[in-house]
C-alpha positions as CSV (number, residue, x, y, z in Angstrom):
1,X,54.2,-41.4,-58.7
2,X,53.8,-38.5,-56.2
3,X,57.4,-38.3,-55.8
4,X,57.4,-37.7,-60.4
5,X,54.4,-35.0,-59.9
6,X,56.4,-33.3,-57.2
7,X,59.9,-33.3,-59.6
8,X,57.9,-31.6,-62.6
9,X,56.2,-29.2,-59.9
10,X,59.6,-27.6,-59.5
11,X,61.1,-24.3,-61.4
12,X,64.3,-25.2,-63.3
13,X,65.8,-23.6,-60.4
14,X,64.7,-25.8,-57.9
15,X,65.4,-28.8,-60.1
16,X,69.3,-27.3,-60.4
17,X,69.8,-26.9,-56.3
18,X,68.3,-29.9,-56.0
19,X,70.8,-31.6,-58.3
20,X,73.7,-29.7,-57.3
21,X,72.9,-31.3,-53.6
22,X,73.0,-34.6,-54.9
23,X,76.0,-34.3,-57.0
24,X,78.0,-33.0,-53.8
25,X,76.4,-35.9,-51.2
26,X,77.7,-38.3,-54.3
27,X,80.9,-36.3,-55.0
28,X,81.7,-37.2,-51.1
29,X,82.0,-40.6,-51.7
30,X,80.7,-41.7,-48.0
31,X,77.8,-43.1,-49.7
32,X,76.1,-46.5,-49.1
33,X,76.0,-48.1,-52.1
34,X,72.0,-48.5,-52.2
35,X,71.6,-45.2,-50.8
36,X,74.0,-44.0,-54.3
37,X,72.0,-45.9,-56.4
38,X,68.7,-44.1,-55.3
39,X,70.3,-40.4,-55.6
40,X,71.4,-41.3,-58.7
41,X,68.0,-42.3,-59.7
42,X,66.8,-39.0,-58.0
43,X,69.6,-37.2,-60.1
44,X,68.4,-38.8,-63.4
45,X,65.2,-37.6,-63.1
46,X,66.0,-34.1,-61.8
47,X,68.2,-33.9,-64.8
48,X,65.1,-35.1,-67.2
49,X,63.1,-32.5,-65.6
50,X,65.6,-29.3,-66.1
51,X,66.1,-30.7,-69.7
52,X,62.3,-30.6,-70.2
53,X,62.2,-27.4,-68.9
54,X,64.8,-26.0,-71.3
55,X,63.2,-27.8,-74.0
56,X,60.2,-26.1,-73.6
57,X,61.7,-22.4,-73.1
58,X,63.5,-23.4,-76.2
59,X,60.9,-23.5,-78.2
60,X,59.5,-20.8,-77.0
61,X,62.0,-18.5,-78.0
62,X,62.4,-19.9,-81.6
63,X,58.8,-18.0,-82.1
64,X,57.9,-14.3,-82.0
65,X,54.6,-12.8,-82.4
66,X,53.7,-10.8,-85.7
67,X,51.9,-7.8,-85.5
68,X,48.6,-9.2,-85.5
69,X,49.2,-11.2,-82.6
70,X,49.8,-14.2,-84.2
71,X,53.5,-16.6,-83.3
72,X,55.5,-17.6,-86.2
73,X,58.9,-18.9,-86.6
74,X,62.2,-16.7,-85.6
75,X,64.4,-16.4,-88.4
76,X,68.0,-14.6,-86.5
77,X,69.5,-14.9,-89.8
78,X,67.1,-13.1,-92.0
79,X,67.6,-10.1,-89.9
80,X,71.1,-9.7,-90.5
């Protein structure tokens, strides 16, 4: 549990190095078996985490704010 709290406490960008160091120590291929399975797990999660994140900026970005302050929906194509 506090090792789930401390993966959604990091920025995307955290989440992505600490990926990318996992992909590399697994991309080596010196890897016990058991210890492969756990980075993998670690990886999975990681990955969850930056997908969430993206998810979330995502939707985010699909809305603008009118002009009295209010969000609504982002059309791109009705601008053109």
């Amino acid at each position: 549990m506090e090792q789930e709290n401390k993966e959604n406490s990091l920025s995307f960008e955290e989440a992505m190095l600490e990926l990318e160091k996992i992909v590399e120590k697994l991309e080596k291929g010196d890897v016990p078996l058991e210890k492969a399975i756990t980075y993998y797990q670690e990886g999975m999660k990681l990955s969850k985490v930056c997908s969430d994140k993206l998810t979330d900026v995502q939707k985010k970005m699909t809305q603008i704010m009118n002009d009295q302050g209010q969000l609504e929906a982002f059309d791109v194509q009705g601008d053109e």
